[in-house]
C-alpha positions as CSV (number, residue, x, y, z in Angstrom):
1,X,-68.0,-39.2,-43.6
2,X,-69.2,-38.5,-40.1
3,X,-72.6,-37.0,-39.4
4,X,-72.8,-34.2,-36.9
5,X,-75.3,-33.7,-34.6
6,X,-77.0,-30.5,-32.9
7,X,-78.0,-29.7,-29.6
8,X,-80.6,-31.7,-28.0
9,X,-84.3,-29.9,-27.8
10,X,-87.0,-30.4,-25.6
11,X,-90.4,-29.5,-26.4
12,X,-93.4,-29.0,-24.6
13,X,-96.7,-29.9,-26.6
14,X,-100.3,-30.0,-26.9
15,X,-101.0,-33.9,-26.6
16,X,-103.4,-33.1,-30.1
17,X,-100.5,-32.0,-32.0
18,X,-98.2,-35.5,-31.5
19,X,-98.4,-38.0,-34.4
20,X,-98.0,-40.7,-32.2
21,X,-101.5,-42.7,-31.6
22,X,-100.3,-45.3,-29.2
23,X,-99.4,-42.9,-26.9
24,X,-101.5,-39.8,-25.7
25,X,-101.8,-37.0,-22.7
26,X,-103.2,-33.8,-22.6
27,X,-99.3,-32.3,-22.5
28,X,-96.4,-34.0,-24.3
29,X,-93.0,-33.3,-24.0
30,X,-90.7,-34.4,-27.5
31,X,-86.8,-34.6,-27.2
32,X,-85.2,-34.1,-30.7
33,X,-82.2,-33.1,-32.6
34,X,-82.3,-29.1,-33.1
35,X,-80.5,-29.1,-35.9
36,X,-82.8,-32.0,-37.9
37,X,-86.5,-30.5,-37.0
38,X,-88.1,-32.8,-39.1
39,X,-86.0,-35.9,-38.1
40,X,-86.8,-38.8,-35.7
41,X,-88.3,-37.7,-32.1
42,X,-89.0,-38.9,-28.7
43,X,-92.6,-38.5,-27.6
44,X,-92.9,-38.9,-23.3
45,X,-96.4,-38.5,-21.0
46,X,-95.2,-36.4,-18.6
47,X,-95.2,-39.6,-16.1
48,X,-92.4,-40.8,-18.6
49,X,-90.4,-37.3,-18.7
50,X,-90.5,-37.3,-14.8
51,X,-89.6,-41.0,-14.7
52,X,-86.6,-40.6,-17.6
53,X,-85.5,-37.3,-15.5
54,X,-85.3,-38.9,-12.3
55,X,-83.5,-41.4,-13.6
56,X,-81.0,-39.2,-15.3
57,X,-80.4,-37.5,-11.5
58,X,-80.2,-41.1,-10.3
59,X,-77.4,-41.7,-12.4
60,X,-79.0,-44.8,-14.2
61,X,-77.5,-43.6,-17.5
62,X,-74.0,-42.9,-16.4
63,X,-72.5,-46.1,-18.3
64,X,-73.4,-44.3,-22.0
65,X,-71.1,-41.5,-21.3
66,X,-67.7,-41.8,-22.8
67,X,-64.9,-41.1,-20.1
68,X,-62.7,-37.7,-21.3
69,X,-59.9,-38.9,-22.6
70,X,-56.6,-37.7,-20.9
């Protein structure tokens, strides 16, 4: 049985409302899957959102996408 996925979702938080404790800014930003709310999350500083963005436009992630196949 596969398990299908929904959209990614970013959210931008008040740093009081994340559960993490290890972690903490005024303003969090949370990636998760849309279609599992309640599921597993990503909790970024915005110095670690910027960082993980820029290094999405720098194209340091570019060998975890699968080629289209022809």
């Amino acid at each position: 049985m596969s398990e299908q996925s929904g959209s990614v979702e970013i959210l931008f938080v008040d740093g009081k409302d994340v559960p993490i404790k290890h972690k903490h800014a005024d303003r969090m930003v949370v990636m998760r899957d849309s279609s599992k709310p309640d599921g597993d999350a990503l909790y970024y500083t915005p110095n670690e959102w910027e960082a993980f963005i820029l290094g999405v436009k720098d194209g340091e992630f570019d060998d975890m996408v699968e080629e289209p196949r022809a």
